[in-house]
OpenMM code with the backbone's topology and positions (N, CA, C; nanometers):
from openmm import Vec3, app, unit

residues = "UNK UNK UNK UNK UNK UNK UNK UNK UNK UNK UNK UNK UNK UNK UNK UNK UNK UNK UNK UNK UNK UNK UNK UNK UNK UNK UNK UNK UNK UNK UNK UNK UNK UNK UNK UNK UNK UNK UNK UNK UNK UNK UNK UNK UNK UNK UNK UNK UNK UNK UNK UNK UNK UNK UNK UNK UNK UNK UNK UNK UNK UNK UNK UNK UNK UNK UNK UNK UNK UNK UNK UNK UNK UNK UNK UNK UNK UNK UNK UNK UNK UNK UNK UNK UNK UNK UNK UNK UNK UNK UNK UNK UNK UNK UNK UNK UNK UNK UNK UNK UNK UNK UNK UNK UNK UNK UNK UNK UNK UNK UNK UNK UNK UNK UNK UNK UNK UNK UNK UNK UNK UNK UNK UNK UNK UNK UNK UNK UNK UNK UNK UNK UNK UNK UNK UNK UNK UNK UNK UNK UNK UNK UNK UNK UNK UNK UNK UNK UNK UNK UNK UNK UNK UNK UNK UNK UNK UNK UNK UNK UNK UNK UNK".split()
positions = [
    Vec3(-1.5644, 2.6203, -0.9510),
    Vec3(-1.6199, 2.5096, -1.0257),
    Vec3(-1.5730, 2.3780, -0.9643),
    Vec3(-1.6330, 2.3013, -0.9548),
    Vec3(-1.6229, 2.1338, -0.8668),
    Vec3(-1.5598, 2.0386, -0.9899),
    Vec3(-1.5071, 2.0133, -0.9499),
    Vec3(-1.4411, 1.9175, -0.9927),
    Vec3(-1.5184, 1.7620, -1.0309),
    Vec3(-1.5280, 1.7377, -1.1613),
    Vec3(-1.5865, 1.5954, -1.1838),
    Vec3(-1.4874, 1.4971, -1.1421),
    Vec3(-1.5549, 1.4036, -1.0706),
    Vec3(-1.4747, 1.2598, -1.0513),
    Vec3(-1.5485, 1.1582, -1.1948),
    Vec3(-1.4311, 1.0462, -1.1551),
    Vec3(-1.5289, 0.9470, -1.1859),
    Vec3(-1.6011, 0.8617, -1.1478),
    Vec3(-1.5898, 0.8651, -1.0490),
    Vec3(-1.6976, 0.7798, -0.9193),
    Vec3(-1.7820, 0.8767, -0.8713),
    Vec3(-1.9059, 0.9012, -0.8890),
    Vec3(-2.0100, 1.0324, -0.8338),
    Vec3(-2.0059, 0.9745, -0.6742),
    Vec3(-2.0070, 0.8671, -0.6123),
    Vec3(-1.9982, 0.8360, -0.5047),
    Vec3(-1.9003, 0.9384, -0.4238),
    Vec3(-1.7735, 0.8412, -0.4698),
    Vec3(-1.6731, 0.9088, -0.3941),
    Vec3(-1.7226, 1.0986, -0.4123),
    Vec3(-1.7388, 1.1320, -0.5220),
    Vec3(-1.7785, 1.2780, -0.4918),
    Vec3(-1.8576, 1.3343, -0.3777),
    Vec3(-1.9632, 1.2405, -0.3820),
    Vec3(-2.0693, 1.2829, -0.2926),
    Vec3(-1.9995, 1.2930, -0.1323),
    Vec3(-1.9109, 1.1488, -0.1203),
    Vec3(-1.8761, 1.1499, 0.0210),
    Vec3(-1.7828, 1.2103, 0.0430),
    Vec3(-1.6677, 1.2986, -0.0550),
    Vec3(-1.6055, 1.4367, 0.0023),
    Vec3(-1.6492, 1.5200, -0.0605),
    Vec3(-1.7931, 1.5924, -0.0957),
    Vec3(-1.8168, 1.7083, -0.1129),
    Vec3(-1.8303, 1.7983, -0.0013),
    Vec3(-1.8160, 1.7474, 0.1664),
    Vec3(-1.8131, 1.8260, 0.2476),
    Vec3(-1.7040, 1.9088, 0.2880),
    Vec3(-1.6103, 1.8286, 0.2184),
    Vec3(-1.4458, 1.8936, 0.2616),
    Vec3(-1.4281, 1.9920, 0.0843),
    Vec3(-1.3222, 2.1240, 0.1086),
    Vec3(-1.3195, 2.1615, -0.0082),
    Vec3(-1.1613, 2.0917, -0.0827),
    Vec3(-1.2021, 2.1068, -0.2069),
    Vec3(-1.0751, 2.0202, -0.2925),
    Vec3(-0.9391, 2.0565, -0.2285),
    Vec3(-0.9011, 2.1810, -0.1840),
    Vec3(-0.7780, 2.1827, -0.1406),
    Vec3(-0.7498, 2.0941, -0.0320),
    Vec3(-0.8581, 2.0738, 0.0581),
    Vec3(-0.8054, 1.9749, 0.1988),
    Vec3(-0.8653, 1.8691, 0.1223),
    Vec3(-0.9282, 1.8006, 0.0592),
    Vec3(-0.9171, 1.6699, -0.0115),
    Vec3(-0.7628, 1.6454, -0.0361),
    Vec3(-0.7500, 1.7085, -0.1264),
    Vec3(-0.6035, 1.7467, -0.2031),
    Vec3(-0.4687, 1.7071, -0.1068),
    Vec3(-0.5134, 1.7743, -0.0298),
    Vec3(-0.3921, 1.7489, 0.1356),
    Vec3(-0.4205, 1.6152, 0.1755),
    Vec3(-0.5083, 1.5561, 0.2281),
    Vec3(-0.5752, 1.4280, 0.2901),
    Vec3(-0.5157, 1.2881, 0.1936),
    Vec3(-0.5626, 1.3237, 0.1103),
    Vec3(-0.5004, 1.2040, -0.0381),
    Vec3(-0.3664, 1.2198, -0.0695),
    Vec3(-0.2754, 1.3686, -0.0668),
    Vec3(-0.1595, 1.3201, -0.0777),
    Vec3(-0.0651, 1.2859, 0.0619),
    Vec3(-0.1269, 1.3230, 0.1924),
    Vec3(-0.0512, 1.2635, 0.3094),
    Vec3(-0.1559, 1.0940, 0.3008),
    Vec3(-0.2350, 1.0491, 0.2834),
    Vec3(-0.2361, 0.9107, 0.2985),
    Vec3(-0.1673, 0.8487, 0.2196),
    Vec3(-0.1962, 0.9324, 0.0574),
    Vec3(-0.0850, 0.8309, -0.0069),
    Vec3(0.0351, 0.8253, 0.0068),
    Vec3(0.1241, 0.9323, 0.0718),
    Vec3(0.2500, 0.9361, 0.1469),
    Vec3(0.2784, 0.7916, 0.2557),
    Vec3(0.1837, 0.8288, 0.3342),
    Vec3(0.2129, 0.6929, 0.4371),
    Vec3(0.1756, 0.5559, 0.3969),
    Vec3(0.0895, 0.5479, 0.2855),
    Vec3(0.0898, 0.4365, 0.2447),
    Vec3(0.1729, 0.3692, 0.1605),
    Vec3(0.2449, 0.4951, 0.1105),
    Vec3(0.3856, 0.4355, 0.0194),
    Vec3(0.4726, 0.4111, 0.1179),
    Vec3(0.4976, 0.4603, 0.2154),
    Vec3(0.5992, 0.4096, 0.3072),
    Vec3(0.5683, 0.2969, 0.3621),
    Vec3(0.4790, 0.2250, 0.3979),
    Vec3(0.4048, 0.1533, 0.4661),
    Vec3(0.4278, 0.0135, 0.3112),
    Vec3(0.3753, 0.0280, 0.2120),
    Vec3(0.3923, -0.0637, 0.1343),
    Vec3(0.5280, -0.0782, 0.0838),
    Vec3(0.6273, 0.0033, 0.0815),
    Vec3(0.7429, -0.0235, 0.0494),
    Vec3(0.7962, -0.1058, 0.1601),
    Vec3(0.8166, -0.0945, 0.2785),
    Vec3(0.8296, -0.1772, 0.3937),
    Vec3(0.8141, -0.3008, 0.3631),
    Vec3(0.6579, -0.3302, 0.3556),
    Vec3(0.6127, -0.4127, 0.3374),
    Vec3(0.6949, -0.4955, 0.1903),
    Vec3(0.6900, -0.4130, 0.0998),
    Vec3(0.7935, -0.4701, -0.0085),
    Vec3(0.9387, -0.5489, 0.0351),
    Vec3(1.0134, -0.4951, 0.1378),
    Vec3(1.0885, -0.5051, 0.1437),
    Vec3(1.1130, -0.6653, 0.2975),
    Vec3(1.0349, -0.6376, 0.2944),
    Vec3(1.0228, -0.7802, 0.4210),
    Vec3(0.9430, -0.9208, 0.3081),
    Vec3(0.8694, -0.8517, 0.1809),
    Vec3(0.8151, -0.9515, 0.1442),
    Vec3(0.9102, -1.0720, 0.0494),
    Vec3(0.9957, -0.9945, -0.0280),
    Vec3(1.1147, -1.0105, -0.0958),
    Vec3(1.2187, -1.0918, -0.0554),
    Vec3(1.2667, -1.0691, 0.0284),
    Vec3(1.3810, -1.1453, 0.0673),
    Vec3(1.3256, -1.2431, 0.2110),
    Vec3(1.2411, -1.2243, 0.2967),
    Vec3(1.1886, -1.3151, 0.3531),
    Vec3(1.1530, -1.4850, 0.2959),
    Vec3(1.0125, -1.4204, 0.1531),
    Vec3(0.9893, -1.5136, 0.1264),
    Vec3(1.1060, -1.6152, 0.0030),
    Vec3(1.2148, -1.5557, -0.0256),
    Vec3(1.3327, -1.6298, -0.0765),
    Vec3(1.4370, -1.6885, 0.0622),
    Vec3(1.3960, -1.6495, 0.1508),
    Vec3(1.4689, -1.7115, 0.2391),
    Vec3(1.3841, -1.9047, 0.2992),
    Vec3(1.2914, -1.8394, 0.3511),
    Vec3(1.1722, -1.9253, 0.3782),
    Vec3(1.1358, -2.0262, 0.2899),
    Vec3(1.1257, -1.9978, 0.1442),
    Vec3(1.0885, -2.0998, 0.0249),
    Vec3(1.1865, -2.1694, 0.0044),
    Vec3(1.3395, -2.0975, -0.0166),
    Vec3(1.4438, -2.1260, -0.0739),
    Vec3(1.4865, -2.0907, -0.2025),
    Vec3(1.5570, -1.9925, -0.2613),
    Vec3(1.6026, -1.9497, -0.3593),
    Vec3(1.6453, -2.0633, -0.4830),
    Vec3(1.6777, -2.1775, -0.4161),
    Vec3(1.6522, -2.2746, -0.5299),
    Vec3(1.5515, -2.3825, -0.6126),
    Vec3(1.4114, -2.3239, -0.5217),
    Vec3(1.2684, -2.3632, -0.5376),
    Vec3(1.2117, -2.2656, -0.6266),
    Vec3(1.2747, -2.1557, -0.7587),
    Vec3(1.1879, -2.0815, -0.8407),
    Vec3(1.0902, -2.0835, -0.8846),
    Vec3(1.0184, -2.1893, -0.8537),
    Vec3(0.8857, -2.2167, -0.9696),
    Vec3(0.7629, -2.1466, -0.8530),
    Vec3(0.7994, -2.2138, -0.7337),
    Vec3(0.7288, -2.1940, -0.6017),
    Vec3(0.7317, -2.0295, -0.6004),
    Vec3(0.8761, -1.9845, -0.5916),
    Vec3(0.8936, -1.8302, -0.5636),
    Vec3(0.8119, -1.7706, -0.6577),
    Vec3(0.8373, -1.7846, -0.7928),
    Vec3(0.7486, -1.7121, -0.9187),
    Vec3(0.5554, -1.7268, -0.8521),
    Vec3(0.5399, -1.8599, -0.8217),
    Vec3(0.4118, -1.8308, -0.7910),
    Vec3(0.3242, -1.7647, -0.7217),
    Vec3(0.4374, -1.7378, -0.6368),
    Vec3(0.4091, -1.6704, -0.4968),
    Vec3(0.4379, -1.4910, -0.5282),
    Vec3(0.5161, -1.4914, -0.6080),
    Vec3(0.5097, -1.3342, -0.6623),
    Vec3(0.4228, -1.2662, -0.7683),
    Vec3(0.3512, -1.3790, -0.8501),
    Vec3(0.2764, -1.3409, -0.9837),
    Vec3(0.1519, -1.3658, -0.9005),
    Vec3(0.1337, -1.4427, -0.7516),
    Vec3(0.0042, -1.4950, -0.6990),
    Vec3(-0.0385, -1.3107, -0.6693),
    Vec3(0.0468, -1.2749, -0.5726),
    Vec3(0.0334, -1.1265, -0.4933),
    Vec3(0.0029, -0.9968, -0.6249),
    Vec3(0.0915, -1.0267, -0.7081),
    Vec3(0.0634, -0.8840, -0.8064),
    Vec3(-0.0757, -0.9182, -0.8499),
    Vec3(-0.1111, -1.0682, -0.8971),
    Vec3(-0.2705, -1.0544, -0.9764),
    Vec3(-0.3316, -1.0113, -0.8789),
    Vec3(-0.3429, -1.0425, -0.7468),
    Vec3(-0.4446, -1.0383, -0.6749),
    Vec3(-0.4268, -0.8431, -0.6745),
    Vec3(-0.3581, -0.7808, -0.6829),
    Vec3(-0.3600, -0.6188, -0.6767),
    Vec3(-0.4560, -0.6341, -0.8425),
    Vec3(-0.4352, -0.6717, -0.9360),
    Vec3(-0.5138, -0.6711, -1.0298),
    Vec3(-0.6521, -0.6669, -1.0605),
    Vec3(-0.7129, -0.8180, -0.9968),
    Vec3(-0.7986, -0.8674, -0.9965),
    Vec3(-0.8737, -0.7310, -0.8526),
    Vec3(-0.8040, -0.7199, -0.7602),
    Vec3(-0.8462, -0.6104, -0.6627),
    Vec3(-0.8721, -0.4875, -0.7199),
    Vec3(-0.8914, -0.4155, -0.8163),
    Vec3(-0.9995, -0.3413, -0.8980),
    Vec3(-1.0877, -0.3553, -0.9293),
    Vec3(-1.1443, -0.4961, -0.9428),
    Vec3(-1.2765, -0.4977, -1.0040),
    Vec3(-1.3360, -0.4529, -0.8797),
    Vec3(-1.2594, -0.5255, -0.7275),
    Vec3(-1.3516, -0.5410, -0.6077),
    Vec3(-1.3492, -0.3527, -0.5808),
    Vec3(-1.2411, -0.2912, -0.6262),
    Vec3(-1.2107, -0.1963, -0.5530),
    Vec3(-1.3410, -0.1099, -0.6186),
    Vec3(-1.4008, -0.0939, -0.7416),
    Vec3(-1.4903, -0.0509, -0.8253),
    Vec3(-1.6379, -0.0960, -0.8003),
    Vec3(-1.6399, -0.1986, -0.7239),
    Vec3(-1.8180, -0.2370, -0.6476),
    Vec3(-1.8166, -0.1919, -0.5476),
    Vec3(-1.6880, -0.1904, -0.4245),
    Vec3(-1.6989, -0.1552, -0.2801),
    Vec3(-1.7067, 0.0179, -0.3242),
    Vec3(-1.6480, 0.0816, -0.3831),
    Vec3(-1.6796, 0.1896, -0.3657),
    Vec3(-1.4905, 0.3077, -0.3273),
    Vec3(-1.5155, 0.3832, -0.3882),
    Vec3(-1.3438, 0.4029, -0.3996),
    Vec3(-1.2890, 0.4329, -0.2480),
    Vec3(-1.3788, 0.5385, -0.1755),
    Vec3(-1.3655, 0.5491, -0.0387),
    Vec3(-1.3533, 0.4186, 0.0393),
    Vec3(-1.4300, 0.3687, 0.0450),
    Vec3(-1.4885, 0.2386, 0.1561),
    Vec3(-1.3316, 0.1494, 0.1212),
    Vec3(-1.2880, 0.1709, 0.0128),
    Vec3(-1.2140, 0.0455, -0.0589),
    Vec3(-1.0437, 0.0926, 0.0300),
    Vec3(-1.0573, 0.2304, -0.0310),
    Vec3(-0.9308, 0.3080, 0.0615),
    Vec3(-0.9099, 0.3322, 0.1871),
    Vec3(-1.0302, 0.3295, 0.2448),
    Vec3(-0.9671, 0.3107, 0.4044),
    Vec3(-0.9989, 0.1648, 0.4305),
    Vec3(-1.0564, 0.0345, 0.3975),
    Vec3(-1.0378, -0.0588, 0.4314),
    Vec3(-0.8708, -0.1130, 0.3883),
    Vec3(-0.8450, -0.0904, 0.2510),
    Vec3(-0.7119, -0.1293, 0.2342),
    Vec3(-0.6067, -0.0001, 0.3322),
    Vec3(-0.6446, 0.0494, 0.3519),
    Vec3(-0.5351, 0.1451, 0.4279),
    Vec3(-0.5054, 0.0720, 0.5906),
    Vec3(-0.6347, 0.0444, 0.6252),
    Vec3(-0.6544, -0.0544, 0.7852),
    Vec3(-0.5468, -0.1556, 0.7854),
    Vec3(-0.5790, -0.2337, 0.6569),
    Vec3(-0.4747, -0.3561, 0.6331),
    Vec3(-0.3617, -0.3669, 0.6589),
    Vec3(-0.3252, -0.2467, 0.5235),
    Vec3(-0.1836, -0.2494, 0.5284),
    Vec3(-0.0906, -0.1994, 0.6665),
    Vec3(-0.1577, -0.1491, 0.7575),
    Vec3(-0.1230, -0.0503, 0.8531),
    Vec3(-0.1600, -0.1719, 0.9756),
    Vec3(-0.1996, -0.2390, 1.0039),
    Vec3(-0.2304, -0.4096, 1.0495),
    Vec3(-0.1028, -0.4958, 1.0255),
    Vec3(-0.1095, -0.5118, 0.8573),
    Vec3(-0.0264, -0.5978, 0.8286),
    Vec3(0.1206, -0.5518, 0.8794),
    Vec3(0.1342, -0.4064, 0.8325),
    Vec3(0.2668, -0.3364, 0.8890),
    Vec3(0.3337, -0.4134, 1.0499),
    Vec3(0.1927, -0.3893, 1.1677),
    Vec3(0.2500, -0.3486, 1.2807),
    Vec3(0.2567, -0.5616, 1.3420),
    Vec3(0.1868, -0.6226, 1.2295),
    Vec3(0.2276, -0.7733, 1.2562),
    Vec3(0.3270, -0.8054, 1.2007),
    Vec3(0.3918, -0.7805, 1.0816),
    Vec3(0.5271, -0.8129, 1.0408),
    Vec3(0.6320, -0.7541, 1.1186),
    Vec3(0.6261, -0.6532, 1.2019),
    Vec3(0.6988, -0.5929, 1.2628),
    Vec3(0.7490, -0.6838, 1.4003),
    Vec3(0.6446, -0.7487, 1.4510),
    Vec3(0.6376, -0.8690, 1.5512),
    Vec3(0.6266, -1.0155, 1.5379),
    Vec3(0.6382, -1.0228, 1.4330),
    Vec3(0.6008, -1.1816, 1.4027),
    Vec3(0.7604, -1.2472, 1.4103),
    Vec3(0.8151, -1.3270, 1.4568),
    Vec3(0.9192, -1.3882, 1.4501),
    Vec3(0.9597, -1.5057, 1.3411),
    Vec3(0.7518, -1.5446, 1.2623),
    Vec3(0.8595, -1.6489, 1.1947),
    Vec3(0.8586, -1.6154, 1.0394),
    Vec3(0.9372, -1.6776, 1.0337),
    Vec3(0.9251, -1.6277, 0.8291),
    Vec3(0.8541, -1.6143, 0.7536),
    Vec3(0.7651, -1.7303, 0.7718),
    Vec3(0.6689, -1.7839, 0.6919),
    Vec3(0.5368, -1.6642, 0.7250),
    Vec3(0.5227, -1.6929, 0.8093),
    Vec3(0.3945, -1.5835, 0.8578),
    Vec3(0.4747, -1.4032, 0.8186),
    Vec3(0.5953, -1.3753, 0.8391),
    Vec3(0.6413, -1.2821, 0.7890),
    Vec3(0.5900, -1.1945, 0.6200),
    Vec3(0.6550, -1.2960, 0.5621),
    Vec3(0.6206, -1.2786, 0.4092),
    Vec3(0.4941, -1.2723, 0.3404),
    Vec3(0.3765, -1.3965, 0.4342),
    Vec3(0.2668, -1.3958, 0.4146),
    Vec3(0.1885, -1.2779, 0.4020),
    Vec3(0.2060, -1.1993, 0.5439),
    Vec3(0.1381, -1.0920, 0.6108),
    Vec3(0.1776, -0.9650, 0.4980),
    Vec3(0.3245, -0.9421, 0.4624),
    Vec3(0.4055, -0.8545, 0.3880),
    Vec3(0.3106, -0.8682, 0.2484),
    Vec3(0.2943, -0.9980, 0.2260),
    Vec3(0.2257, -1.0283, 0.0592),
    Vec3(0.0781, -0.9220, 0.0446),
    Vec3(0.0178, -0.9766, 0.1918),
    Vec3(-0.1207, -0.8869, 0.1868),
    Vec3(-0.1098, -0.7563, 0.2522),
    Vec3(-0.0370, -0.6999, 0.2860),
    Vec3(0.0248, -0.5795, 0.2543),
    Vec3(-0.0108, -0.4830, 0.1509),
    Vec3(0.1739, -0.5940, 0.0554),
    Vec3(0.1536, -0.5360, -0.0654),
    Vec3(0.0002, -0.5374, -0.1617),
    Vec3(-0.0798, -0.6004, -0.1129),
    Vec3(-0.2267, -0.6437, -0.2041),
    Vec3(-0.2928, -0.5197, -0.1716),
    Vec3(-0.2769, -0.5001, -0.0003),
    Vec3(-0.3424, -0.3692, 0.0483),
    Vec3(-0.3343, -0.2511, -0.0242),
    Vec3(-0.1558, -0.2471, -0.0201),
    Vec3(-0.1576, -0.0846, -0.1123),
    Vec3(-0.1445, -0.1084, -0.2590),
    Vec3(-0.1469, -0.1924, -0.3486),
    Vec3(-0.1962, -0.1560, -0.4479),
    Vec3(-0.3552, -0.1330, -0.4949),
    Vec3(-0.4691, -0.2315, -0.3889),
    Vec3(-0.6183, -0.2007, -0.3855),
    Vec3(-0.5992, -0.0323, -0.3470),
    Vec3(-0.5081, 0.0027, -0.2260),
    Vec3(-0.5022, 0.1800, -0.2173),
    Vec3(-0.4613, 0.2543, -0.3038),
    Vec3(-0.3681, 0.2415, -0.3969),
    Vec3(-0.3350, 0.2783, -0.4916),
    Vec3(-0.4461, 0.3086, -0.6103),
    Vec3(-0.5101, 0.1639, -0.6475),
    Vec3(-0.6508, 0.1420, -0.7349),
    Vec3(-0.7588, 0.2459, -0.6644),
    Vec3(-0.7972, 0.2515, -0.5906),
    Vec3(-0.8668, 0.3621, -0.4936),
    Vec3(-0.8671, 0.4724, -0.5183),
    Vec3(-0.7333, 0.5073, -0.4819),
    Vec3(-0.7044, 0.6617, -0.4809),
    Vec3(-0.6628, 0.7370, -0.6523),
    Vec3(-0.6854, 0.6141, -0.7344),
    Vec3(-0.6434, 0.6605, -0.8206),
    Vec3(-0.8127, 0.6908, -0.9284),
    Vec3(-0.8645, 0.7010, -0.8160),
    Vec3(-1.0231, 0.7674, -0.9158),
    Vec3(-1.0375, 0.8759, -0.9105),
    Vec3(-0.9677, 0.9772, -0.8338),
    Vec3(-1.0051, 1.1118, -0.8186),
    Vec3(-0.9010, 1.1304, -0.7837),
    Vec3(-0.8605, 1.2270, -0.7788),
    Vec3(-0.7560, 1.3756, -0.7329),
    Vec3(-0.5942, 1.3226, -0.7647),
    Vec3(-0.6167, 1.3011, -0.8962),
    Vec3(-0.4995, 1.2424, -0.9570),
    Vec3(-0.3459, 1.3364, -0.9403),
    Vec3(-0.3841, 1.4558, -0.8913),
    Vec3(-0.2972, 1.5274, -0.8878),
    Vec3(-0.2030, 1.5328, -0.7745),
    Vec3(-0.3024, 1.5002, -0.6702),
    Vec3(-0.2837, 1.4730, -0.5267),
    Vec3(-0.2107, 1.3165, -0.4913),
    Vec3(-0.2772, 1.2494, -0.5923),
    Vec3(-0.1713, 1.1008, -0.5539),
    Vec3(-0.0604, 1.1165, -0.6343),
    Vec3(-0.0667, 1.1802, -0.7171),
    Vec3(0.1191, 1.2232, -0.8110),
    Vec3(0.1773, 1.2716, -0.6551),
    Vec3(0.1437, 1.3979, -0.6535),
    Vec3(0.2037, 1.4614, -0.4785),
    Vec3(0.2545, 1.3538, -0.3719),
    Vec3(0.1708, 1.2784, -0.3438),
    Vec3(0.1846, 1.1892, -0.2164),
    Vec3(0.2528, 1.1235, -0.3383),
    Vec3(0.3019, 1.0139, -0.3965),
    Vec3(0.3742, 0.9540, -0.4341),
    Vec3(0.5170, 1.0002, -0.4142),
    Vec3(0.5151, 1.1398, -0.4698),
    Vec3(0.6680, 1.1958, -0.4446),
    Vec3(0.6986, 1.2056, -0.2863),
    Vec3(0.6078, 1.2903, -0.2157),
    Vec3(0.6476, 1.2735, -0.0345),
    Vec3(0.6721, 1.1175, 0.0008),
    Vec3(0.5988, 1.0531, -0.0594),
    Vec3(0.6304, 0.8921, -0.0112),
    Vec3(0.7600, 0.8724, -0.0232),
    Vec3(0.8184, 0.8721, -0.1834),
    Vec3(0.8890, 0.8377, -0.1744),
    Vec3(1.0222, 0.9381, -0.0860),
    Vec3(1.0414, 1.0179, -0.1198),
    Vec3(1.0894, 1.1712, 0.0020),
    Vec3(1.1096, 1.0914, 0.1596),
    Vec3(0.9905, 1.0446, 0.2315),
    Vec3(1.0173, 1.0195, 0.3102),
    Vec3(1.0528, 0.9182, 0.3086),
    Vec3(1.0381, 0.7592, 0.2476),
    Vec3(1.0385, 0.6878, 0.2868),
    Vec3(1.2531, 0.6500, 0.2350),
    Vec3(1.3074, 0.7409, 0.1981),
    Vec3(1.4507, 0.8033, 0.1745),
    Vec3(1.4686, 0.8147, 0.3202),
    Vec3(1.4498, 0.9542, 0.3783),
    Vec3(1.5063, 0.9773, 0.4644),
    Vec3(1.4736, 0.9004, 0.6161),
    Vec3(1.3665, 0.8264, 0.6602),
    Vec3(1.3073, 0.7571, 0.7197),
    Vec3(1.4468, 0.6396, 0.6944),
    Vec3(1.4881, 0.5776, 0.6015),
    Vec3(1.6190, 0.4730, 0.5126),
    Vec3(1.7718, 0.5423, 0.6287),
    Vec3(1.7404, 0.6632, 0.5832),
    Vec3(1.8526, 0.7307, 0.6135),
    Vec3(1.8482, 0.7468, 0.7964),
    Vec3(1.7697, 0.7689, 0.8581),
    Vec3(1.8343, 0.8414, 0.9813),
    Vec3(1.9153, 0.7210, 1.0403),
    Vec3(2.0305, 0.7667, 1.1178),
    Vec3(2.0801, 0.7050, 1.2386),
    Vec3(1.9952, 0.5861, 1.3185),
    Vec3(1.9404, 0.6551, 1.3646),
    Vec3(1.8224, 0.6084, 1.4903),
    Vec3(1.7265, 0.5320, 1.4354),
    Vec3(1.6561, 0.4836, 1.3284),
    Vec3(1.5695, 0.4300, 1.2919),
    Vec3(1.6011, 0.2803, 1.2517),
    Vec3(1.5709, 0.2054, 1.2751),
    Vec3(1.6547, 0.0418, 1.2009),
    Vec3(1.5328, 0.0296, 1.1382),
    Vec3(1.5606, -0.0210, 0.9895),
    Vec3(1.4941, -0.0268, 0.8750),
    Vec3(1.4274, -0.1954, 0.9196),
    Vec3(1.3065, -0.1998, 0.9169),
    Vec3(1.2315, -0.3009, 0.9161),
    Vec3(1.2889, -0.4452, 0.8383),
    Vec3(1.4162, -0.4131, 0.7002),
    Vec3(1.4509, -0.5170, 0.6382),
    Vec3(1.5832, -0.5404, 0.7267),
    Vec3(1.6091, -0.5496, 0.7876),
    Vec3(1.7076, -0.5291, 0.9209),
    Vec3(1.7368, -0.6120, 1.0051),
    Vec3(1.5376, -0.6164, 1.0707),
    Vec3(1.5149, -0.6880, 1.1858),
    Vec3(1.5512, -0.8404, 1.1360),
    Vec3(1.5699, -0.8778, 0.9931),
    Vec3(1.4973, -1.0204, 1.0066),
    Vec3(1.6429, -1.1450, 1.0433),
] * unit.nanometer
topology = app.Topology()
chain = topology.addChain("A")
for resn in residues:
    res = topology.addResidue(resn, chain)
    for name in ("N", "CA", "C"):
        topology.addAtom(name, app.Element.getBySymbol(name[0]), res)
């Protein structure tokens, strides 16, 4: 028996794959996208309190309540574009934004990039959270799983590190 979504779209465009490799696909993206947005969390945070200045709060608050609405308000968009189309465009982003914060030297552009990031994976989050709810519970836990031991190895210098 097939599984009802709530987007008949998104149904239509993985009815070629069967639910178990859906199932797999959605919880390894949402795996890497939790790693990928936590990163991103973590360069966005203390960058942009460095850059603004920790004694400019009004500025900082705006700049943090600016990024969460916009994950908000990014449902309505995520619900016209279409849940697929919406999840791999925000997946592009964040995985963009990732490999420019990783190179960008200055602050400002740092935090910026990190902000739309974080916008990315919560529109991925909004996305993935129309179907195979079971599968983004899954990838949430590997996310977080890896994005632990990824923290942990020796050899890896944590992106909040570089700055």
């Amino acid at each position: 028996m097939q599984k009802q979504y709530r987007s008949p779209r998104f149904a239509e465009l993985t009815s070629t794959m069967s639910n178990e490799n859906q199932g797999a696909v959605v919880a390894s993206a949402v795996a890497l996208a939790l790693v990928l947005g936590l990163q991103c969390e973590r360069v966005f945070v203390p960058t942009m309190i460095f850059d603004v200045d920790q004694s400019n709060r009004a500025e900082l608050a705006r700049n943090a309540i600016a990024v969460f609405l916009m994950i908000v308000i990014g449902s309505a968009l995520v619900r016209a574009a279409g849940a697929r189309q919406a999840a791999l465009l925000s997946a592009l982003v964040l995985a963009a934004c990732r490999v420019i914060v990783q190179f960008s030297e200055s602050p400002r552009v740092r935090w910026q990039v990190a902000a739309l990031g974080l916008v990315a994976f919560g529109w991925f989050l909004v996305a993935g959270s129309t179907g195979h709810r079971d599968a983004l519970a899954v990838g949430l836990g590997l996310g977080f799983w890896l994005d632990v031991i990824l923290e942990r190895l020796p050899k890896v210098v944590s992106i909040c590190h570089t700055l």
